[in-house]
Biopython code that builds the backbone (N, CA, C, O; Angstrom):
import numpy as np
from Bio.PDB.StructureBuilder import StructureBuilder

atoms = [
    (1, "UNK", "N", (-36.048, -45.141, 46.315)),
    (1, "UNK", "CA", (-35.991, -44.804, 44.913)),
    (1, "UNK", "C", (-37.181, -43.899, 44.591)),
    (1, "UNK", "O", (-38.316, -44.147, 44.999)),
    (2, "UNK", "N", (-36.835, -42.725, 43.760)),
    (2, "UNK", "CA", (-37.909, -41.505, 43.497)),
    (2, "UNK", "C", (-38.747, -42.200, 41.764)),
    (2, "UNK", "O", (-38.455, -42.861, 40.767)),
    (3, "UNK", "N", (-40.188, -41.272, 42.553)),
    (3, "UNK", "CA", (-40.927, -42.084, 41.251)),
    (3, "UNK", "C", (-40.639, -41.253, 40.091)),
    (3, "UNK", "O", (-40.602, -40.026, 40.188)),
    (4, "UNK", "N", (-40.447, -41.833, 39.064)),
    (4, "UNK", "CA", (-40.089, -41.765, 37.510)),
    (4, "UNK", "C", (-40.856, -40.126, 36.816)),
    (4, "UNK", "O", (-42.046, -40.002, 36.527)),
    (5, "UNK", "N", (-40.192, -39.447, 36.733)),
    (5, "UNK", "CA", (-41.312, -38.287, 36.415)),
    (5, "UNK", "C", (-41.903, -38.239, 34.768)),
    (5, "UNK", "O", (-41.125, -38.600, 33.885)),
    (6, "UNK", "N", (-43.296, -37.782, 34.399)),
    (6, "UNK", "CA", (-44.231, -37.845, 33.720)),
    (6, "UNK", "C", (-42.863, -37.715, 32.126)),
    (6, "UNK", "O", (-42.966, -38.476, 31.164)),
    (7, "UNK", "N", (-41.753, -36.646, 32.220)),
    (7, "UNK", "CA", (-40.817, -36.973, 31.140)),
    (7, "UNK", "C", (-40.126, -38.122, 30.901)),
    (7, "UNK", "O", (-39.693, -38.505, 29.814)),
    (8, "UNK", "N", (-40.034, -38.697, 32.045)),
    (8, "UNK", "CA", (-39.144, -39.854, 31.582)),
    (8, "UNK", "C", (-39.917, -41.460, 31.425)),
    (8, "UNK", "O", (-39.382, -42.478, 30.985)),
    (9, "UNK", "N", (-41.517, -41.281, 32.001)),
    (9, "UNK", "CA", (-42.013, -42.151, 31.279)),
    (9, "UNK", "C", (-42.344, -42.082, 29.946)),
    (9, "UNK", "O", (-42.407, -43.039, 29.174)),
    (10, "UNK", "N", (-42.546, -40.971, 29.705)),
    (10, "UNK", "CA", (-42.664, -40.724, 28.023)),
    (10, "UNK", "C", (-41.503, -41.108, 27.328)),
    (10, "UNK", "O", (-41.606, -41.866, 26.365)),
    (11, "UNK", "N", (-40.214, -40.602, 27.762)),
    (11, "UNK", "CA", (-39.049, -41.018, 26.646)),
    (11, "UNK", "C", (-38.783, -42.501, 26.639)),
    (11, "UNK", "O", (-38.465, -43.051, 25.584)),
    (12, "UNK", "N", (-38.946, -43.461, 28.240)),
    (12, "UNK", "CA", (-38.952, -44.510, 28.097)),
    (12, "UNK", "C", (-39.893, -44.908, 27.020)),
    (12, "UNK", "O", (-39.541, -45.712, 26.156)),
    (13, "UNK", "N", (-40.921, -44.444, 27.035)),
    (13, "UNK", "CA", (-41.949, -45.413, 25.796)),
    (13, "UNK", "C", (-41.753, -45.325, 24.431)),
    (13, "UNK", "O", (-41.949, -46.291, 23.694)),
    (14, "UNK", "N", (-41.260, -43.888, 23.903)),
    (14, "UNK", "CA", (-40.962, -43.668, 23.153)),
    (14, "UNK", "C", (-39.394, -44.405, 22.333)),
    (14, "UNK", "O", (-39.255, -44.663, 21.137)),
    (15, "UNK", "N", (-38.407, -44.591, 23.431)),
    (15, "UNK", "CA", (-37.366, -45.404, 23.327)),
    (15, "UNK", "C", (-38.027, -46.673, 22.920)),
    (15, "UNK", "O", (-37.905, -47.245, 21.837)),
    (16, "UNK", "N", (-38.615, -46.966, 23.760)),
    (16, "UNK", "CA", (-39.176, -48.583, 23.369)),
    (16, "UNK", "C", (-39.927, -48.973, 22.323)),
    (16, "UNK", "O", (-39.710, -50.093, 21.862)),
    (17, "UNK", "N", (-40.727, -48.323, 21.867)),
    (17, "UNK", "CA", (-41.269, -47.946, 20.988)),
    (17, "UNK", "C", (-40.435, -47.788, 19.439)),
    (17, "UNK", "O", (-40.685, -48.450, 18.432)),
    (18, "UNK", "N", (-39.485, -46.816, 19.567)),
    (18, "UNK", "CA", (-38.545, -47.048, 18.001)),
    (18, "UNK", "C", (-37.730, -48.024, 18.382)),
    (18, "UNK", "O", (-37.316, -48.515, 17.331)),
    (19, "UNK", "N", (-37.176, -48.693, 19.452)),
    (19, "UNK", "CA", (-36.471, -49.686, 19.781)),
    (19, "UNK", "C", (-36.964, -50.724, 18.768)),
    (19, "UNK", "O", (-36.398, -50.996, 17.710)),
    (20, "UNK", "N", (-38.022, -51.232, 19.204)),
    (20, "UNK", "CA", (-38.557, -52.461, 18.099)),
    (20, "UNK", "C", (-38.677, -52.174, 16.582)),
    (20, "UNK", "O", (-39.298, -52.909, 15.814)),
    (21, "UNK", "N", (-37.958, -50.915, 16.173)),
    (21, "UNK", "CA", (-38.411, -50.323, 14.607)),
    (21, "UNK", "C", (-37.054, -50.640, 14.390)),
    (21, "UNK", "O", (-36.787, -50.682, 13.189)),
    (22, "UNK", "N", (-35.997, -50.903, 15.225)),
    (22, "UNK", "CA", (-34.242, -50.769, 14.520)),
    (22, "UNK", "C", (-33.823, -52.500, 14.364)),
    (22, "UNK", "O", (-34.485, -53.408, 14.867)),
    (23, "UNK", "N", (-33.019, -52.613, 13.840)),
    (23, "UNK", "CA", (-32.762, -53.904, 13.636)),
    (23, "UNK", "C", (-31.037, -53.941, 13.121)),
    (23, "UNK", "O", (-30.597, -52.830, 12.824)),
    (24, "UNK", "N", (-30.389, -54.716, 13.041)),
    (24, "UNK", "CA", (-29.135, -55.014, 11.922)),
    (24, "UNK", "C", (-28.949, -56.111, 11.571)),
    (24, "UNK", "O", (-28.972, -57.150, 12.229)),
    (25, "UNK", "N", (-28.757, -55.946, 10.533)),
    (25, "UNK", "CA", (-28.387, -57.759, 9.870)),
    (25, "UNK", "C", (-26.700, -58.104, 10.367)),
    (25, "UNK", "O", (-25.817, -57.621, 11.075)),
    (26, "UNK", "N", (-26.932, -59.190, 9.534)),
    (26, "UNK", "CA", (-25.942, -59.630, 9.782)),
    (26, "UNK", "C", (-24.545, -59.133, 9.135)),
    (26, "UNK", "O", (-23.613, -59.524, 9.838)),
    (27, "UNK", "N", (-24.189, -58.520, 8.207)),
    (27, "UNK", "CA", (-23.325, -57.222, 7.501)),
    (27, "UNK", "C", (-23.254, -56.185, 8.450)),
    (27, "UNK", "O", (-22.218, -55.522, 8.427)),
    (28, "UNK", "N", (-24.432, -55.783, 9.583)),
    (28, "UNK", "CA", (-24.029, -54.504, 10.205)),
    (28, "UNK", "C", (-24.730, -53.651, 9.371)),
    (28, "UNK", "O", (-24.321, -52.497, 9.497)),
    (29, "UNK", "N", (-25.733, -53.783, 8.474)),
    (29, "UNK", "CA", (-26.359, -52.591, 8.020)),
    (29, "UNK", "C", (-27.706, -52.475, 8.957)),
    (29, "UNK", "O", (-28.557, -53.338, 9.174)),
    (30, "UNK", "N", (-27.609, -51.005, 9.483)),
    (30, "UNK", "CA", (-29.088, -51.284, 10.166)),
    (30, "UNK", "C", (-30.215, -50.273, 9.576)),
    (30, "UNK", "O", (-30.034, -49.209, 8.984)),
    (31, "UNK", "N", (-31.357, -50.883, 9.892)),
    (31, "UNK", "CA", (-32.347, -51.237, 9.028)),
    (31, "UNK", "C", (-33.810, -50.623, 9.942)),
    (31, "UNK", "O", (-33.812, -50.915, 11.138)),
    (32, "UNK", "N", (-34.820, -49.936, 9.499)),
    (32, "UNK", "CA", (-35.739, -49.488, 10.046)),
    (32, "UNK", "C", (-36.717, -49.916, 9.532)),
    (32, "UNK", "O", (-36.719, -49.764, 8.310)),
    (33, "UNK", "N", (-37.801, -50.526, 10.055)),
    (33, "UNK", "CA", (-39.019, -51.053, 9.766)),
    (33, "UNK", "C", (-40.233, -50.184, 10.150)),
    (33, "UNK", "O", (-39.933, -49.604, 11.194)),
    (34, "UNK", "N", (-41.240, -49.910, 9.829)),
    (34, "UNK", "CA", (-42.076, -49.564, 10.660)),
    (34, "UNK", "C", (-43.045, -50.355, 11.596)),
    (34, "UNK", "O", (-43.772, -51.080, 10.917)),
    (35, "UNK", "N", (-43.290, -50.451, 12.934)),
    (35, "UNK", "CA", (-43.822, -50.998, 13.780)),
    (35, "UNK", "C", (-44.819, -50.142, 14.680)),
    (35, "UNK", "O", (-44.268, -49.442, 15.529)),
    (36, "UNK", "N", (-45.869, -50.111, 14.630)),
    (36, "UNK", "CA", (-46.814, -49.167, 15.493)),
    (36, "UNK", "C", (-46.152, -48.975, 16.935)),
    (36, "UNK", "O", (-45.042, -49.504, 16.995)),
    (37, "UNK", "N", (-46.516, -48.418, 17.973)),
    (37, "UNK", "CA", (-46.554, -48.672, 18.900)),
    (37, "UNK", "C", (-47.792, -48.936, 19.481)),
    (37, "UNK", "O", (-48.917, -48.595, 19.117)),
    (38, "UNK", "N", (-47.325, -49.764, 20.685)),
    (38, "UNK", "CA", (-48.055, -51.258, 20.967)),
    (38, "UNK", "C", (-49.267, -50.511, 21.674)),
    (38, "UNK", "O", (-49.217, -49.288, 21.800)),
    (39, "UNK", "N", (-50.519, -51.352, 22.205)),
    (39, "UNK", "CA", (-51.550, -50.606, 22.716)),
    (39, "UNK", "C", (-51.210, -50.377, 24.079)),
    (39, "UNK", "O", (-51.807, -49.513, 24.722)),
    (40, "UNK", "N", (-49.933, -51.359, 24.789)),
    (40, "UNK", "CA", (-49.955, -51.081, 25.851)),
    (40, "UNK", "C", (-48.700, -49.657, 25.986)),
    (40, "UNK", "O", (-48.581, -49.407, 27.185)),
    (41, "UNK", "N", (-48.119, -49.058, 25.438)),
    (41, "UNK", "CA", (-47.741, -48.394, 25.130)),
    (41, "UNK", "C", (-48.285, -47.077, 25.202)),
    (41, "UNK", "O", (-47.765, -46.244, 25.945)),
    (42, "UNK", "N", (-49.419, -46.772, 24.403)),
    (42, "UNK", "CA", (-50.405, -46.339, 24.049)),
    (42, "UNK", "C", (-51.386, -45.841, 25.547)),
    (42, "UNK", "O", (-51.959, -44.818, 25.921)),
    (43, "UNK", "N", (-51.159, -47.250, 26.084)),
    (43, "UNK", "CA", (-52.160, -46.820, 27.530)),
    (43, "UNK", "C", (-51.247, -46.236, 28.498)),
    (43, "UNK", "O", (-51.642, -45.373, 29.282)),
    (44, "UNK", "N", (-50.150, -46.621, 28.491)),
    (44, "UNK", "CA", (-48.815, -46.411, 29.475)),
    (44, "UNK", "C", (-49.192, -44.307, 28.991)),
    (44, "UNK", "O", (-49.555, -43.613, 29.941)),
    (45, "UNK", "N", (-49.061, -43.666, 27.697)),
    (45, "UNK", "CA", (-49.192, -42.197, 27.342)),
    (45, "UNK", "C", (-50.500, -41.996, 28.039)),
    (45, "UNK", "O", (-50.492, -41.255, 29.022)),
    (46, "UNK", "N", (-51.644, -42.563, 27.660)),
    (46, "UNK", "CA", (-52.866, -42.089, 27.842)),
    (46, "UNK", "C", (-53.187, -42.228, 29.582)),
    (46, "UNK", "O", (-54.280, -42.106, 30.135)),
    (47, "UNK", "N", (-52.203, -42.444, 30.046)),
    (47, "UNK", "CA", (-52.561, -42.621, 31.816)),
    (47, "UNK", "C", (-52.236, -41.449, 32.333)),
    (47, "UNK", "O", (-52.686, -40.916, 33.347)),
    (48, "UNK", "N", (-51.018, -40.877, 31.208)),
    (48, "UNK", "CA", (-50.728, -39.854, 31.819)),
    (48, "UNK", "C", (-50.915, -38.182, 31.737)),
    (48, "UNK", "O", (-50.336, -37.164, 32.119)),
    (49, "UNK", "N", (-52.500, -38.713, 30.739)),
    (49, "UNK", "CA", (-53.167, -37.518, 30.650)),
    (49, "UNK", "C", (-52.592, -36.476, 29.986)),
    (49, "UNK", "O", (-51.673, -36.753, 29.216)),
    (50, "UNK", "N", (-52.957, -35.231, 30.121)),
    (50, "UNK", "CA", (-52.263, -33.623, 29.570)),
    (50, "UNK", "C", (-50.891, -33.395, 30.454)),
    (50, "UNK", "O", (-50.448, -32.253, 30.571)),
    (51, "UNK", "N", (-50.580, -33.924, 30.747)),
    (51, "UNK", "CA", (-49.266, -34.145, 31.707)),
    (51, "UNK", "C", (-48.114, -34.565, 30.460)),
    (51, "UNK", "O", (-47.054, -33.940, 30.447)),
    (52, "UNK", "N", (-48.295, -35.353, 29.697)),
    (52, "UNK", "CA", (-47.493, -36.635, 28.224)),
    (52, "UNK", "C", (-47.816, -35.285, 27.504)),
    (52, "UNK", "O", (-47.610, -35.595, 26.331)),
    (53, "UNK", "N", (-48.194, -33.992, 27.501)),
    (53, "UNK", "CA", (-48.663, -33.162, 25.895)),
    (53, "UNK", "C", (-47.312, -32.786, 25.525)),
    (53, "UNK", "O", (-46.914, -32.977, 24.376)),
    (54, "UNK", "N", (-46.085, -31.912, 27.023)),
    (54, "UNK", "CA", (-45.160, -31.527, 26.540)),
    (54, "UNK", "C", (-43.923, -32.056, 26.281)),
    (54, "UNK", "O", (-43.115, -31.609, 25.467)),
    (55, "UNK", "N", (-43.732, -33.409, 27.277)),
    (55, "UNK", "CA", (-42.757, -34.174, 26.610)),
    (55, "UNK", "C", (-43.152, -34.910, 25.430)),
    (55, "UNK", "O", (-42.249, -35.431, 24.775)),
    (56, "UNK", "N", (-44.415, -35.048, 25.028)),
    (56, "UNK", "CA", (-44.436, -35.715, 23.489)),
    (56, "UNK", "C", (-44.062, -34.587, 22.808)),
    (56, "UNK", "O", (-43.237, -34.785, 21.916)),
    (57, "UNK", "N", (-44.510, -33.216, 23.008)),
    (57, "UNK", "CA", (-44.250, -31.598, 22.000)),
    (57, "UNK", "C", (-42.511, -31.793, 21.828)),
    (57, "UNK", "O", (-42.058, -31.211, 20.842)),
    (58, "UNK", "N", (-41.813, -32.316, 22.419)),
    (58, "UNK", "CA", (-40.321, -32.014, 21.839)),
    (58, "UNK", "C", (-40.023, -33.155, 21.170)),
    (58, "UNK", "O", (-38.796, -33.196, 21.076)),
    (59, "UNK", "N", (-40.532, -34.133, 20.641)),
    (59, "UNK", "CA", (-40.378, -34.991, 19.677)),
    (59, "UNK", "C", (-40.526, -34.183, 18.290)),
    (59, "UNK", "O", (-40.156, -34.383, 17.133)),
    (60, "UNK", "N", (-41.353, -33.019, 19.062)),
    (60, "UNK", "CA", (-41.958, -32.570, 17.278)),
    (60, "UNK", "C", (-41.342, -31.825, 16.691)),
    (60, "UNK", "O", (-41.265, -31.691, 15.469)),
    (61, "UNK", "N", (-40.624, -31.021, 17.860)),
    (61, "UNK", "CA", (-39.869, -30.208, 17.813)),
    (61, "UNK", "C", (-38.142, -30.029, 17.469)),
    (61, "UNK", "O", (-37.352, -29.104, 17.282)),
    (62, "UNK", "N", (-38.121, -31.529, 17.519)),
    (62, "UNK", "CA", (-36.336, -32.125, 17.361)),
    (62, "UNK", "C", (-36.258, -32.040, 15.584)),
    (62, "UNK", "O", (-36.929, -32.284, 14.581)),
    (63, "UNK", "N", (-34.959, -31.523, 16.009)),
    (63, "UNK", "CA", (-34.419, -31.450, 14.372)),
    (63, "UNK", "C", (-33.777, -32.491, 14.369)),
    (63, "UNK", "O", (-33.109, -32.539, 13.336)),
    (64, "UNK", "N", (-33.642, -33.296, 14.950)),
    (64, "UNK", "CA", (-32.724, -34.688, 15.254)),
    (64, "UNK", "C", (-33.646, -35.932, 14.144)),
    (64, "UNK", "O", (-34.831, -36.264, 14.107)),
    (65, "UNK", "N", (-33.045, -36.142, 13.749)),
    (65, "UNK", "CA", (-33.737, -37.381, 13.108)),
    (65, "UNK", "C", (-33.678, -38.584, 13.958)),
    (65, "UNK", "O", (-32.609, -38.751, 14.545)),
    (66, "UNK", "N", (-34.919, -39.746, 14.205)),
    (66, "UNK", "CA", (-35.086, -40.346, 15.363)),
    (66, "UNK", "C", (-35.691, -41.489, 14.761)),
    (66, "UNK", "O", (-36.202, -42.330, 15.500)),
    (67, "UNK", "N", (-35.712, -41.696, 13.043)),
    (67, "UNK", "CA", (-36.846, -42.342, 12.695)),
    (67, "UNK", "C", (-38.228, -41.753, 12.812)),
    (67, "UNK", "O", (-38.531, -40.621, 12.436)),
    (68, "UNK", "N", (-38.984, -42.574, 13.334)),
    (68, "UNK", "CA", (-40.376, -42.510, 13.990)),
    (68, "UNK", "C", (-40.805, -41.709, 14.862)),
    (68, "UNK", "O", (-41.982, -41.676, 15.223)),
    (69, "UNK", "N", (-39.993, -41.047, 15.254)),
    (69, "UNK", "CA", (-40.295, -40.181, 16.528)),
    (69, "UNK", "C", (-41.252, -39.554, 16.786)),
    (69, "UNK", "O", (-41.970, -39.560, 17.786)),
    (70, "UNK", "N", (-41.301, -38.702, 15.414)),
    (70, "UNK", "CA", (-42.568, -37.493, 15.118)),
    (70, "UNK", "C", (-43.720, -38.034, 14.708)),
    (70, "UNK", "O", (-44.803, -37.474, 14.880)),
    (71, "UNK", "N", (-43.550, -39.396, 14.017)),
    (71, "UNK", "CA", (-44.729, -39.920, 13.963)),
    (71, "UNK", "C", (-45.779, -40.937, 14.743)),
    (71, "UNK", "O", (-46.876, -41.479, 14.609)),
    (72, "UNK", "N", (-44.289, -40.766, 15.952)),
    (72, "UNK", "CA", (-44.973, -41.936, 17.143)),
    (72, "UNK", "C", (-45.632, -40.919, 17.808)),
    (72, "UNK", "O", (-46.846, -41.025, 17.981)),
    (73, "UNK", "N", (-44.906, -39.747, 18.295)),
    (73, "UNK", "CA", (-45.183, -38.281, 19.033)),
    (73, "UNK", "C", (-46.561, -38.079, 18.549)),
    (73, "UNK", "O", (-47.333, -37.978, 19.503)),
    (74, "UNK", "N", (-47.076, -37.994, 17.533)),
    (74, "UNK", "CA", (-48.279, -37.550, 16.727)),
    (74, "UNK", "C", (-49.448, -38.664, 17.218)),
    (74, "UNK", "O", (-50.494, -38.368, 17.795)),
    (75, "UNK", "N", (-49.123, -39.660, 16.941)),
    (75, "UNK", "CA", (-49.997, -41.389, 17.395)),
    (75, "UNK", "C", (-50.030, -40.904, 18.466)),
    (75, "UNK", "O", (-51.088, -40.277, 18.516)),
    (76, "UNK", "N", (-49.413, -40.790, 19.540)),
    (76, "UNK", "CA", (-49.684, -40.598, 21.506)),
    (76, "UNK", "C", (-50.390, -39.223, 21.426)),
    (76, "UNK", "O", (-51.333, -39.094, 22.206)),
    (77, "UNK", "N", (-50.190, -38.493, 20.868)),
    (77, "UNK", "CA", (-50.700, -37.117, 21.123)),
    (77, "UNK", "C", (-52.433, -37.200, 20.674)),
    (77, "UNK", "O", (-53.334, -36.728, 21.367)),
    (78, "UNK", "N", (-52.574, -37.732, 19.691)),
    (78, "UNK", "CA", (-54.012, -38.002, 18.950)),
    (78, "UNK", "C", (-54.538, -38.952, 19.766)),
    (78, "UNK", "O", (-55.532, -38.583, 20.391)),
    (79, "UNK", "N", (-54.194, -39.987, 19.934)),
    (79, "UNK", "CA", (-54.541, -40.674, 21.064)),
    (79, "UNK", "C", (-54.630, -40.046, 22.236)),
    (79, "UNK", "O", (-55.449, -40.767, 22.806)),
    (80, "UNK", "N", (-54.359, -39.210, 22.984)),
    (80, "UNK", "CA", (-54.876, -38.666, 24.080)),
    (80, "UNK", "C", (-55.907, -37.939, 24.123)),
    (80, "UNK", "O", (-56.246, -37.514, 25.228)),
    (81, "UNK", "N", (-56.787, -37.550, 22.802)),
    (81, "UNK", "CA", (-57.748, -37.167, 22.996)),
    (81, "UNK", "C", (-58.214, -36.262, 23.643)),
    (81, "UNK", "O", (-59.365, -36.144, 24.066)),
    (82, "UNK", "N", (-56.985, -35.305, 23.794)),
    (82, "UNK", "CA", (-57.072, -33.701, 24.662)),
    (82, "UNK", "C", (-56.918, -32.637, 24.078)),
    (82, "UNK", "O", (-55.865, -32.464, 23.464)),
    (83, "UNK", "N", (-58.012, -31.526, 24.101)),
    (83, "UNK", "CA", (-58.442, -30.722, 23.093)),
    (83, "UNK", "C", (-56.817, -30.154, 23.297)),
    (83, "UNK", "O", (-56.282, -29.756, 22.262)),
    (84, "UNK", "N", (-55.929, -30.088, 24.689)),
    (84, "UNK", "CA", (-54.741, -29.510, 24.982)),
    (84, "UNK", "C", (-53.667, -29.941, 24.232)),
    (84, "UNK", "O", (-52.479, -29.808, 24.524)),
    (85, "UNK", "N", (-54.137, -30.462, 23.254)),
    (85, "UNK", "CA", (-52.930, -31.509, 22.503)),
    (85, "UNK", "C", (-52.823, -30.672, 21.297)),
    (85, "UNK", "O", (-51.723, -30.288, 20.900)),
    (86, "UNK", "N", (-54.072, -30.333, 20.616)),
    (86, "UNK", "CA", (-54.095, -29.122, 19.546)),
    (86, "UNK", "C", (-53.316, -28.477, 19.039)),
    (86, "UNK", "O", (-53.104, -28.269, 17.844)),
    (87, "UNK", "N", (-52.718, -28.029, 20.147)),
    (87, "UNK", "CA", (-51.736, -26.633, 19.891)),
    (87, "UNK", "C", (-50.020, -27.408, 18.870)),
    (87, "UNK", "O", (-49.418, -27.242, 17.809)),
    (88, "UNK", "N", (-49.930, -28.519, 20.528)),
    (88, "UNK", "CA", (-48.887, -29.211, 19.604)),
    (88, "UNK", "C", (-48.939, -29.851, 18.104)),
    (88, "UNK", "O", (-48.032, -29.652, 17.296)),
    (89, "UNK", "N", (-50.114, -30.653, 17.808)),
    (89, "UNK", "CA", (-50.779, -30.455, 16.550)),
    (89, "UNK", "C", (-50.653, -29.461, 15.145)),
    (89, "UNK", "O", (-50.035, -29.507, 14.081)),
    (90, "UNK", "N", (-51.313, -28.834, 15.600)),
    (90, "UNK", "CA", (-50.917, -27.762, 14.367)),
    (90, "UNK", "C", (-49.741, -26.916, 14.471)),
    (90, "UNK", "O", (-49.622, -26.229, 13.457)),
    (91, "UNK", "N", (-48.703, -26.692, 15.455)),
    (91, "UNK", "CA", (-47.494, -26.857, 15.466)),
    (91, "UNK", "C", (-46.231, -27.458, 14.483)),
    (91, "UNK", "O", (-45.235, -27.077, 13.869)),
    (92, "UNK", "N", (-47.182, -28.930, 14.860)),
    (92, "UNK", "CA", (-46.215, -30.077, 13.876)),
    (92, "UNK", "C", (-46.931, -30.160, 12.690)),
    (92, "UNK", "O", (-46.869, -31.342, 12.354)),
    (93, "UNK", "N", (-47.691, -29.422, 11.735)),
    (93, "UNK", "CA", (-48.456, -29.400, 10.812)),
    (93, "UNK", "C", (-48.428, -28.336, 9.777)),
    (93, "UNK", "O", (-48.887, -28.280, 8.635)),
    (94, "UNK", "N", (-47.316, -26.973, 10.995)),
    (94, "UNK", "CA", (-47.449, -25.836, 10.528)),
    (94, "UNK", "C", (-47.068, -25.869, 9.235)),
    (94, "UNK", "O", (-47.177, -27.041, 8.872)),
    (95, "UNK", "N", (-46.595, -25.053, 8.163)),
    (95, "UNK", "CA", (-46.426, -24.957, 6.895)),
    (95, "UNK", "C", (-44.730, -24.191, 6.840)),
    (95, "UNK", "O", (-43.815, -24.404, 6.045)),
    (96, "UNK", "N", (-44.795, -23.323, 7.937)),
    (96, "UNK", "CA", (-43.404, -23.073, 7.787)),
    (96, "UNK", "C", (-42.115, -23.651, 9.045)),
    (96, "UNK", "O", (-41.161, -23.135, 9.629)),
    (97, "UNK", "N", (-42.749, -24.936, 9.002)),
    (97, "UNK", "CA", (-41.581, -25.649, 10.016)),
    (97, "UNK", "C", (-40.243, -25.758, 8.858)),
    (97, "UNK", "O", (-39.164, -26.238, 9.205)),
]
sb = StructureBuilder()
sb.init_structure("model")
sb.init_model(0)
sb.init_chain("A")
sb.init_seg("    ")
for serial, (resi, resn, name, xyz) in enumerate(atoms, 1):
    if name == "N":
        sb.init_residue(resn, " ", resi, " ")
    sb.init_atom(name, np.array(xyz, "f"), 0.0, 1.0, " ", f" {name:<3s}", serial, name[0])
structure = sb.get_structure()
């Protein structure tokens, strides 16, 4: 079995991550909470260095509505603490997105 590449640990976390934000009652209405993502989460992005900058950059970049996405994308990206993260940053900040 081939090891997991640096995109698909990101979308896994990110899955997991709004995973715990969805919910449905019992009617079938479903329901979004906000829930941080977890620290281990958090360390799972930050292991993977400036490597996590561009698969977190297409969270920012989705016109898809995802919930949390862009704002989990933003949390991992700031959290990595890489001046290389910047760009995606003011990207997702720009004024004429």
């Amino acid at each position: 079995m081939s090891n997991p590449t640096t995109s698909d640990i990101v979308k896994r976390t990110m899955a997991a991550a709004l995973a715990r934000c969805r919910s449905k009652t019992s009617d079938g209405v479903v329901a979004m909470t906000f829930i941080p993502p977890s620290n281990d989460e958090i360390e799972t992005i930050n292991s993977l260095g400036s490597a996590a900058i561009e698969p977190l950059s297409t969270y920012l970049d989705s016109k898809v509505d995802c919930g949390f996405a862009e704002l989990f994308a933003l949390k991992f990206l700031t959290a990595l603490r890489n001046p290389a993260a910047l760009s995606a940053l003011q990207k997702a900040f720009a004024q004429d997105r």
